[in-house]
N, C-alpha and C positions, 0 to 999 in steps of 0.2 A: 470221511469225516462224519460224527454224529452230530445230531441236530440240536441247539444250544437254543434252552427255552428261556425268554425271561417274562418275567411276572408286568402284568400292565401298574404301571408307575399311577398312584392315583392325581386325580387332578384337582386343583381347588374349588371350582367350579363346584363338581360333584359331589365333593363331601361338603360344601356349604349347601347347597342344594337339599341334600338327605340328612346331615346330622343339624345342623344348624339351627332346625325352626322347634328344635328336641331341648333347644340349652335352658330356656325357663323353665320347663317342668323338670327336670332333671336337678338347676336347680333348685328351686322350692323343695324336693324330696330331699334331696343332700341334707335343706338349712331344718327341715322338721326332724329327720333323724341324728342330726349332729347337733340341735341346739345351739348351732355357732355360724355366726354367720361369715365369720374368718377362716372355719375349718373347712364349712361348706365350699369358700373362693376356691382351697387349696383342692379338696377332692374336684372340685367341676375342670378346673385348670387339668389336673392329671389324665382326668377322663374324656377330656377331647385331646389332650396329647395320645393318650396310648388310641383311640380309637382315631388319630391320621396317623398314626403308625401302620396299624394294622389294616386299613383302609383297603388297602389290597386285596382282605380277605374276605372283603364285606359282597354277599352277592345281591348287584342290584334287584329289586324286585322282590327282597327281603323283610320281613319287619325293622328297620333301620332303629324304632322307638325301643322297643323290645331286644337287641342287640346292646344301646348304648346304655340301658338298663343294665344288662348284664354285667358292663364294664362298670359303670358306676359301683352297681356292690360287689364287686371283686375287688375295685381300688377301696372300698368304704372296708371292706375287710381288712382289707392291706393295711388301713390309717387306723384302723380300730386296735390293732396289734399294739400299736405306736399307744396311741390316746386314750382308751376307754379301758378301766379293768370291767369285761365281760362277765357275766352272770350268766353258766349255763344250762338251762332246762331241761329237765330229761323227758324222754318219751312220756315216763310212767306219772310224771308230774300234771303234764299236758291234760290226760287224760281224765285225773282223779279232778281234775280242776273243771274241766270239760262238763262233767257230769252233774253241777252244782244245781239245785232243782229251779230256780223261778227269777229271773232278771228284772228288775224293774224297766220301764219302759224308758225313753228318754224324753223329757219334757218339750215342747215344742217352741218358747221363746229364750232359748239359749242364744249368745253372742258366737260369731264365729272365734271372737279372741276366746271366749272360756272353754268353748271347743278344741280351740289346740293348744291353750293352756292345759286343759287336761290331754291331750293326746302327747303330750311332752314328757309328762309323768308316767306312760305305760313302757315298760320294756324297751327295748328296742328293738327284739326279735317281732316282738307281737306289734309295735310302733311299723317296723316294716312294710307287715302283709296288710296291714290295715292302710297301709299308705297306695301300697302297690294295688289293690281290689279297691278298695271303696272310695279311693280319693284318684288315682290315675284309671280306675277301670281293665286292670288287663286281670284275664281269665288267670282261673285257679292254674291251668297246664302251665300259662307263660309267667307267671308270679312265681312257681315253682322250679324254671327252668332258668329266673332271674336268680334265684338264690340259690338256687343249686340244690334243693331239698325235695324229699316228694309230694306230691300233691295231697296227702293226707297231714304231710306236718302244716302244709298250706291251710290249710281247714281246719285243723287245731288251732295252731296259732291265730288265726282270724277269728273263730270261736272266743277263746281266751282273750285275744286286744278285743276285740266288741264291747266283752263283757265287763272288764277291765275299765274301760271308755263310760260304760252306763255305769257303773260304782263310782269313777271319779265324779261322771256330772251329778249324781245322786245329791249330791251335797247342795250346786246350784240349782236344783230342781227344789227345793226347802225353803231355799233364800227365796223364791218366789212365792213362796206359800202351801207348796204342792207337800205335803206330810206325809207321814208315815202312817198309814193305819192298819195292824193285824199283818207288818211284815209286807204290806203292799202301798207302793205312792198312792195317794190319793186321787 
């Protein structure tokens, strides 16, 4: 007789444990890149369903944040199919955009609401990485390996929503008084 393997059954315990203390930030990303905070319920619902599915495969000792990310924008793709007509960027675009000479600065007594007011309005590719680097903190390799792209489109697109981000708030940088002079805030 051969020897008949089976896979350790996960336990509630442990994925409460390890995914669990993940579910606010994960959702707050969902509700910024989906705008909805009803589409957000459905993606966070799906991505703890599939991630105690797979739970099995998850090895402890692993970035568990950085995993249920992954699941997150693979269901976000998933739902994106469904709900959003995509807009999509090409390399060559990335780049020429990339290259633009001088960004204004971003003025210092911004609200956080006109902050993600305007971060609402950038792409969503580019709303992504800005979300995943500068608002969650994970490295350009794990941000790239969340979205499945390489670490140079990481860097583009984060280039591109930065800059994106400081053209939107340009506007409430005015509304303060802060002008335009010679092509530069003031």
């Amino acid at each position: 007789m051969g020897f008949m393997l089976f896979k350790r059954k996960p336990r509630a315990e442990e994925f409460e444990a390890a995914a669990m203390p993940h579910l606010a930030d994960l959702y707050r990303t969902a509700t910024r890149l989906l705008a909805d905070s009803t589409k957000a319920d459905d993606v966070i619902q799906d991505v703890y369903l599939q991630a105690w599915k797979s739970f099995d495969k998850f090895e402890p000792g692993t970035n568990c944040r950085a995993w249920l990310y992954k699941i997150l924008f693979n269901t976000m793709h998933h739902y994106r199919r469904k709900w959003l007509n995509m807009r999509i960027v090409k390399e060559s675009e990335e780049l020429i955009e990339q290259t633009a000479a001088w960004s204004p600065p971003v003025p210092e007594h911004i609200t956080d609401e006109q902050v993600l007011a305007a971060l609402a309005d950038v792409p969503q590719d580019f709303r992504a990485v800005v979300l995943l680097v500068d608002v969650e903190e994970f490295a350009y390799k794990d941000a790239a390996g969340i979205l499945n792209v390489p670490i140079g489109t990481v860097m583009s697109r984060l280039s591109r929503g930065r800059r994106l981000l400081r053209e939107k708030l340009g506007d409430v940088a005015q509304a303060y008084g802060i002008v335009r002079q010679e092509g530069h805030l003031a």
